[in-house]
C-alpha positions in Angstrom: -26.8 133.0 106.9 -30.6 133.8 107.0 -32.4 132.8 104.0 -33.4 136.3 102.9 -29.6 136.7 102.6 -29.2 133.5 100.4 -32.0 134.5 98.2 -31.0 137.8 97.8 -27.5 136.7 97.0 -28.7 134.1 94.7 -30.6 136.9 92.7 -27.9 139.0 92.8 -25.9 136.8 90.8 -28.9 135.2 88.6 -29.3 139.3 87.5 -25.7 139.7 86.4 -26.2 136.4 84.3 -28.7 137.5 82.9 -27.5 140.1 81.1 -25.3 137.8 79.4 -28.5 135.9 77.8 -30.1 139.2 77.2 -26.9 140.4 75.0 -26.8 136.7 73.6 -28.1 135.2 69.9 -30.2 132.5 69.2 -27.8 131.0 67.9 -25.9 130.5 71.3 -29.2 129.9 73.2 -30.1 127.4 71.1 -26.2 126.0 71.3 -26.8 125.7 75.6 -30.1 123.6 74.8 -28.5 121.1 72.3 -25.6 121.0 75.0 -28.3 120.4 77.8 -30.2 117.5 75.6 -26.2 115.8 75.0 -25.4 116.0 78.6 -28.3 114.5 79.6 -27.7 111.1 77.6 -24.2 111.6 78.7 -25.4 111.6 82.2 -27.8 109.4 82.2 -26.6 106.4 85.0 -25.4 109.4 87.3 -28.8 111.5 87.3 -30.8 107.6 87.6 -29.0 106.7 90.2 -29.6 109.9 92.9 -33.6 109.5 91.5 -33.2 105.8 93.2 -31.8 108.0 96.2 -35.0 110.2 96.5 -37.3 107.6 95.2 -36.4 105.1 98.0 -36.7 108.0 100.7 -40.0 108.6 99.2 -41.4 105.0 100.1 -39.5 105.2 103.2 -41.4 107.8 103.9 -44.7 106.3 103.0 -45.6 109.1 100.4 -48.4 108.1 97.8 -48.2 106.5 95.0 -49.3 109.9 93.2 -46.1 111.5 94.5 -44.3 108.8 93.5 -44.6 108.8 89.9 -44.1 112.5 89.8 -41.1 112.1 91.4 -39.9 108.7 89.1 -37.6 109.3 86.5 -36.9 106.3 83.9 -34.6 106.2 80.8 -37.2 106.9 78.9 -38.7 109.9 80.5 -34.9 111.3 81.0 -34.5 110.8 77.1 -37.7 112.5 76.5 -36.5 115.7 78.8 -33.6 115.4 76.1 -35.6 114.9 72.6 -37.9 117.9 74.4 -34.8 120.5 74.3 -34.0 119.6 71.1 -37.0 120.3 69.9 -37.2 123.8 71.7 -34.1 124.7 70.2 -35.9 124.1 66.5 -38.7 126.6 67.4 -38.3 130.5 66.4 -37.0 132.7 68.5 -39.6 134.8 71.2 -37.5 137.5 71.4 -37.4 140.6 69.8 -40.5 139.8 67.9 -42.3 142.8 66.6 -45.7 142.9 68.2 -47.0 146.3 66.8 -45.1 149.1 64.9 -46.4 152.0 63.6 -45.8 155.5 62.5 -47.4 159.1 64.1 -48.3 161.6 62.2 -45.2 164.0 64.5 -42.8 160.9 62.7 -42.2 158.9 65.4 -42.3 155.2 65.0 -43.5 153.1 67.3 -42.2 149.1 68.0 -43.4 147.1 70.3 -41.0 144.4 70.7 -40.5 141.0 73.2 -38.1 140.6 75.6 -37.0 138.5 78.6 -39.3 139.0 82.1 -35.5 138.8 83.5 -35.3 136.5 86.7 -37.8 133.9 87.2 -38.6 131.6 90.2 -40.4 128.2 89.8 -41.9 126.7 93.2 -42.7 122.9 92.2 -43.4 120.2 94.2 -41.8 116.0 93.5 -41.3 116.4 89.6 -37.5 116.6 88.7 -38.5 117.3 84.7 -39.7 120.8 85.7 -35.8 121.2 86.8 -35.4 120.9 83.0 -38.7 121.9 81.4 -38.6 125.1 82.8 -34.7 125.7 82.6 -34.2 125.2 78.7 -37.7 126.8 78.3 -36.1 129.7 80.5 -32.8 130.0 78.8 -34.4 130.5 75.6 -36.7 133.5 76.2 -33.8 134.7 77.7 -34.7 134.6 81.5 -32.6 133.4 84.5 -33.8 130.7 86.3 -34.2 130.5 90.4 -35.4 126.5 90.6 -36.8 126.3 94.2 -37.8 121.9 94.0 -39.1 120.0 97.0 -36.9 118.4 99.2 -38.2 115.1 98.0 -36.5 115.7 94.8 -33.4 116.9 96.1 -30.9 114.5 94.6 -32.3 114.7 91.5 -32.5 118.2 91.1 -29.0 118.8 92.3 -27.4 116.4 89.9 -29.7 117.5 86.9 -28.6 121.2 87.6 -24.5 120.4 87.8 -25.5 118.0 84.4 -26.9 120.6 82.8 -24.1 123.8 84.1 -21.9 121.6 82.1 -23.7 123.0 78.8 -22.4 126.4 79.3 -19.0 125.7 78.5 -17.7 127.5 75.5 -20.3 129.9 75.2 -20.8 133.5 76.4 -23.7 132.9 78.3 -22.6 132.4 82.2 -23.9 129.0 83.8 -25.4 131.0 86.6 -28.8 131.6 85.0 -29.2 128.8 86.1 -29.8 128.6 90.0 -31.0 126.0 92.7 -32.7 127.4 95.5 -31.8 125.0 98.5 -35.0 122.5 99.0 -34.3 121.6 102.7 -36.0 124.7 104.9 -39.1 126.1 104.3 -37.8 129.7 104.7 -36.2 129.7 101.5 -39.8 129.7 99.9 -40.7 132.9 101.7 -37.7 134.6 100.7 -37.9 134.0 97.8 -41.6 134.9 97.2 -41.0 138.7 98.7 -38.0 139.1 97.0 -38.8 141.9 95.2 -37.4 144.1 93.3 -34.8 140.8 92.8 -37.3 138.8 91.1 -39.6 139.5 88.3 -41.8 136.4 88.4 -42.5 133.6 90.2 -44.6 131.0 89.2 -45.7 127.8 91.4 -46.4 124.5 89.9 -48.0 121.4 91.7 -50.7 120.9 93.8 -53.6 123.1 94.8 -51.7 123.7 98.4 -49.0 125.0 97.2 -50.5 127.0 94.7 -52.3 128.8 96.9 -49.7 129.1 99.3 -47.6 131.1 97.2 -50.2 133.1 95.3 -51.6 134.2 99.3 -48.0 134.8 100.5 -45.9 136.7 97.2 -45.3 139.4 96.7 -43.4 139.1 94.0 -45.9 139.2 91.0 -46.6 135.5 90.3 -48.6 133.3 87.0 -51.2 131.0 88.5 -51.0 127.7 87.6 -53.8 125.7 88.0 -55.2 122.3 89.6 -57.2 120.2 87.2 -60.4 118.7 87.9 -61.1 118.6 84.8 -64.2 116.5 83.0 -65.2 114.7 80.4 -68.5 114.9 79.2 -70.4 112.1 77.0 -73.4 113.9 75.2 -76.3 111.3 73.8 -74.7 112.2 70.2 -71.7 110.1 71.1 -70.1 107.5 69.6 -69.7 104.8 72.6 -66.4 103.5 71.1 -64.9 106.7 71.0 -66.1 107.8 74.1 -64.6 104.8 75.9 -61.3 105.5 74.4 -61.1 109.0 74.9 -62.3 108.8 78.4 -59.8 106.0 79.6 -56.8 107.6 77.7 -58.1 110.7 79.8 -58.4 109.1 83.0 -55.4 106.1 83.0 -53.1 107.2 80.7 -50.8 109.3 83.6 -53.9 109.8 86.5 -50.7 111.8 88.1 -51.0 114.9 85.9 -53.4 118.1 85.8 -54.5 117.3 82.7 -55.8 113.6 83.8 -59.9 113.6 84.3 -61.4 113.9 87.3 -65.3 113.6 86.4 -67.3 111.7 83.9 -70.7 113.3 82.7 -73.4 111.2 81.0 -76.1 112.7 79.1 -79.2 110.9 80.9 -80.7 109.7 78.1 -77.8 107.8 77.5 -77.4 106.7 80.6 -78.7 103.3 80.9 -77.5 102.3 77.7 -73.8 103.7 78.2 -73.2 103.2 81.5 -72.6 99.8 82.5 -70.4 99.7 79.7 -68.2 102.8 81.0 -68.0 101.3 84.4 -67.1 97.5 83.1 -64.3 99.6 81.4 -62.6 101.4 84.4 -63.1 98.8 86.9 -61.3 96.4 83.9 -58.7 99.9 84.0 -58.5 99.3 87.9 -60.3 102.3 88.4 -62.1 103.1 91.6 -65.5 105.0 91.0 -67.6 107.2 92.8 -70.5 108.4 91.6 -74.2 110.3 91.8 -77.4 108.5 93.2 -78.8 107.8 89.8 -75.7 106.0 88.4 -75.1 103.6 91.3 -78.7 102.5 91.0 -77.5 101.4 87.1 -74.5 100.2 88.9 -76.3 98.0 91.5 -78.9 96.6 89.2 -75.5 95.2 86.8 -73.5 93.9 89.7 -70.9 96.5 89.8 -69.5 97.9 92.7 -69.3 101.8 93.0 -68.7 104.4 96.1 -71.7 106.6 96.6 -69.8 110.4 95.9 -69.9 112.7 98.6 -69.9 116.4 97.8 -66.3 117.2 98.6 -65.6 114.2 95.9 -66.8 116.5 92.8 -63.8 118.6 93.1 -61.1 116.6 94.2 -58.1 116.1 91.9 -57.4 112.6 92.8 -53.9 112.2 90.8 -54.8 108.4 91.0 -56.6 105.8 89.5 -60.4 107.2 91.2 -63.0 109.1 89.0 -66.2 110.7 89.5 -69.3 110.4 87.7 -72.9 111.9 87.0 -75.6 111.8 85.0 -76.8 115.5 83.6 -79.8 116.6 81.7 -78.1 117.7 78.7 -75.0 119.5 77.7 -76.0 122.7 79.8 -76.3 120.4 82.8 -73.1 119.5 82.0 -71.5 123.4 81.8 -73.2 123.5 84.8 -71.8 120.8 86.7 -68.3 121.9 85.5 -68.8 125.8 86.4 -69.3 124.7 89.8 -67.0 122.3 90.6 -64.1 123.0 87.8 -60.6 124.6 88.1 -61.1 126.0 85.0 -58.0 123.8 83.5 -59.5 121.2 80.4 -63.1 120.1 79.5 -63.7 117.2 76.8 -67.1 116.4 74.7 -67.4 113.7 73.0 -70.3 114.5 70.7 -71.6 114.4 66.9 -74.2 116.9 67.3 -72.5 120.5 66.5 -75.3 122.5 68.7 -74.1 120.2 71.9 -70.2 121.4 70.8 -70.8 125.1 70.4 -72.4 125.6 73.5 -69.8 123.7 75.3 -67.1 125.3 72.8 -68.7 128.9 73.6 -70.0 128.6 77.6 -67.1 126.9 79.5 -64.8 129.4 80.7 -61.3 127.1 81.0 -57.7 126.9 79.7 -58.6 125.1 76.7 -61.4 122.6 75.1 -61.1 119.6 73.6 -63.5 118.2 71.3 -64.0 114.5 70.8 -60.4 114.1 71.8 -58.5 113.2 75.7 -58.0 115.7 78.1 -54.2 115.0 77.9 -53.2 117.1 74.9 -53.5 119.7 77.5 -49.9 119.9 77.1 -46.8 122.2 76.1 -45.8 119.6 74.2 -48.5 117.7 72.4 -49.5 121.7 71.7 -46.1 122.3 70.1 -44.1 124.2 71.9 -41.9 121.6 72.8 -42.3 121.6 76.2 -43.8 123.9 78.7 -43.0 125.7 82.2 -47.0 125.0 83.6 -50.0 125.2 82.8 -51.9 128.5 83.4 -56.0 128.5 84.4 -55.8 132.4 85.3 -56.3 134.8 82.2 -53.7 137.4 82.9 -50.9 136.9 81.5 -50.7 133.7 80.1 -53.4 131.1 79.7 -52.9 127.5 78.7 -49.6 125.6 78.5 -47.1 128.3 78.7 -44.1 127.7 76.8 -41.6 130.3 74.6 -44.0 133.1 74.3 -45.4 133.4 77.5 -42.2 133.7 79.1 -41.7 137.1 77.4 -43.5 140.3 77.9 -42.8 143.8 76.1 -40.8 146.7 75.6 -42.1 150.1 73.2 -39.1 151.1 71.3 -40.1 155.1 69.8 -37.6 156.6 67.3 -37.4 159.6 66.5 -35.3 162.4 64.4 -35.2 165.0 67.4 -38.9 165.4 68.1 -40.0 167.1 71.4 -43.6 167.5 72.8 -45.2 170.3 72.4 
C-alpha cells in the first residue's frame, strides 16, 4: 500500500474519532488525561526499556549528543510527561468559549465561539515527550491527533501511543484520535503534508531543516515553529551576579532546547570589567566559546582560550554546550545584532536602567521577552499552560508557546427569530 493510501486511511479514521471528542464534555476529556498520566506510571519499566532500544541505536549510529538527550527519556522526565497531564486536565476548558457576542439592530445575535481545528499532524524530530505533549494537549481542545515521530524514536513512540490507547477505556471518546504515522519511510511525511482536505493542520517541531522542509513542501495549512538563536544581552546597568546566573541557567541548563541561548551581548563599556568574569564562568560550565575580535583580545590578555567566531557562527543554534559572544555599543547595538541574526524565538536583558528595557521591551520583534530573567521560561509550561505542542516565532496564528488556546480557532453562531435579508 502506497503511503498516500495509508495517510489517507489514517485520516479517514482520525476524522470519524473525532467527532466523538467534538460531541464529548470536559469532563470526559479531562477523564482520558488523568487515565494517560496513570498509565504512564503504570508503564513506566515497559516504555524505559524500548527508549534503551532507540537510545542505543542512536549511539550506534553515532548521532550527537544533542540528539541524544532529546531522544533520552529518564523516570523523572516520564513522571513529569505525567504530572504535566494532570495539570492540563486542571486548566479551563478552550472550547466553546465565547469570544465576541453581540446583538444587531435586525435582532440577530451574534457568538463567536471556540472549537476544535479537527485533525492535526505533528512532524517532530528525536523527542518522545512530544508523543505526549502534543497528544493530551490535542485531546483536550478537542482535536485528533496524526503523530508522524522520527524513526529514531520509534520504539518509544509506539509503546507510549499503545500506553496511552489504554486511557480510552470506559469512555465515549474512541482511542483512535489518537494515530501514529509509521516513522520508517520518508513518503509518509509527504503524504501526509498534501493531505488536504483530510487534515486541518500540521505543525512541524524540531530543527530548522525540518522546519523548513515542511513549511516549503505542505500544502496542508501548517503553524511555524521556530529555531532559537536566541540572546542574552548584558546592558552596563547590570548586576554582574545576576547576569552570570541568568546567563548560565540560559545557556547550560538543557543547551538541547529552542529556548537555550545561543549569543551573549556585552555592553562595551562593560566589557573589560565583565568579561573575564563571564568567560571564567562557562569555560568552569564546560562551555566552548566563540566570540568577536574585541572580546578575544580581553580573552588573550586573561589567559583564556576562545574560538575566533566566524560569520555563519552568529546564527547557529548549537543545541550543545558552545555560545557566541560580542561586544555592542549599547542596547540598540544589541537589537541590532539580534534583528539580524535572530529567529525571532526569546531575547533576555539583564538591566537596572528602565530606558535600556523599553527599548529592548518595544524594538525586538520575537515570541516573547524576558527581562532580567533566563531564556528558558520560554516554555508552555513554566508559562502555565501545562504543557505545550511547540513553540511558535510566526505571528499568524499563534505566537509563543502554544498550548490549550492555540489549538482552537472559531465558529460565528447567528440566532435569529426568522429574519431574512432584505
Amino acid at each position: 500500500m502506497d503511503a498516500t493510501t495509508v495517510i489517507a486511511e489514517i485520516a479517514n479514521k482520525a476524522n470519524s474519532a473525532a467527532r466523538t471528542l467534538a460531541s464529548s464534555s470536559a469532563k470526559e476529556r479531562n477523564q482520558v488525561l488523568l487515565n494517560i498520566a496513570d498509565q504512564l506510571e503504570i508503564n513506566l519499566d515497559l516504555i524505559l526499556k524500548a527508549n534503551q532500544i532507540d537510545m542505543q541505536a542512536a549511539q550506534s549510529a553515532g548521532i550527537n549528543s544533542s540528539l541524544q538527550d532529546r531522544l533520552l527519556l529518564t523516570p523523572n522526565r516520564v513522571k513529569a510527561m505525567a504530572q504535566a497531564a494532570r495539570d492540563i486536565s486542571k486548566l479551563p476548558d478552550p472550547l466553546g468559549r465565547i469570544i465576541v457576542e453581540r446583538n444587531l439592530a435586525n435582532g440577530l445575535n451574534l457568538k463567536q465561539i471556540s472549537v476544535p481545528f479537527g485533525v492535526v499532524g505533528m512532524v517532530y524530530e528525536a523527542r518522545p515527550n512530544v508523543t505526549v505533549d502534543a497528544a493530551v494537549i490535542l485531546i483536550k481542545s478537542g482535536n485528533a491527533a496524526l503523530l508522524r515521530g522520527s524513526s529514531t524514536a520509534v520504539n518509544s513512540n509506539q509503546v507510549l501511543i499503545d500506553v496511552m490507547k489504554k486511557s480510552f477505556n470506559s469512555t465515549p471518546i474512541s482511542s483512535e484520535v489518537l494515530q501514529l504515522i509509521p516513522a520508517t519511510d520518508r513518503s509518509t511525511v509527504t503524504a501526509l503534508l498534501t493531505a488536504r482536505g483530510k487534515i486541518d493542520l500540521v505543525i512541524p517541531r524540531g530543527s530548522s531543516e525540518l522546519i523548513r522542509s515542511v513549511v516549503d513542501e505542505a500544502t496542508v495549512p501548517t503553524i511555524e515553529t521556530g529555531a532559537g538563536v536566541c540572546h542574552v544581552y548584558v546592558d552596563k546597568s547590570a548586576d554582574f551576579k545576576k547576569a552570570i546566573a541568568i546567563l548560565i541557567n540560559s545557556k547550560c541548563d538543557r543547551p538541547s532546547v529552542c529556548n537555550a541561548a545561543e549569543t551573549l551581548l556585552i555592553h562595551q563599556d562593560i566589557a573589560n570589567e565583565f568579561t573575564p568574569i563571564v568567560f571564567k564562568e562557562l569555560k568552569t560550565a564546560g562551555v566552548i566559546i566563540n566570540t568577536d575580535e574585541q572580546s578575544k583580545k580581553i580573552a588573550d590578555k586573561t589567559g583564556i582560550k576562545v574560538n575566533l567566531a566566524t560569520q555563519e557562527s552568529w546564527s547557529t543554534e548549537y543545541g550543545t554546550l558552545e555560545i557566541n559572544v560580542a561586544q555592542v555599543s549599547d542596547v540598540m547595538g544589541a537589537i541590532d545584532h539580534i534583528a539580524r541574526y535572530g529567529t525571532k524565538h526569546t531575547e533576555a536583558i539583564v538591566a537596572s536602567d528602565q530606558d535600556a528595557i523599553s527599548k529592548f521591551t518595544s524594538l525586538n520583534d520575537c515570541a516573547a521577552i524576558m527581562v532580567n530573567a533566563s531564556t528558558r521560561f520560554t516554555d508552555g509550561g513554566q508559562m502555565g499552560f501545562g504543557a505545550e505542542i511547540g513553540i511558535s516565532n510566526q505571528k499568524m496564528h499563534a505566537r509563543g508557546p502554544m498550548g490549550l488556546e492555540q489549538m482552537t480557532t472559531t465558529t460565528w453562531i447567528v440566532s435569529g427569530s426568522g429574519q431574512i435579508r432584505e
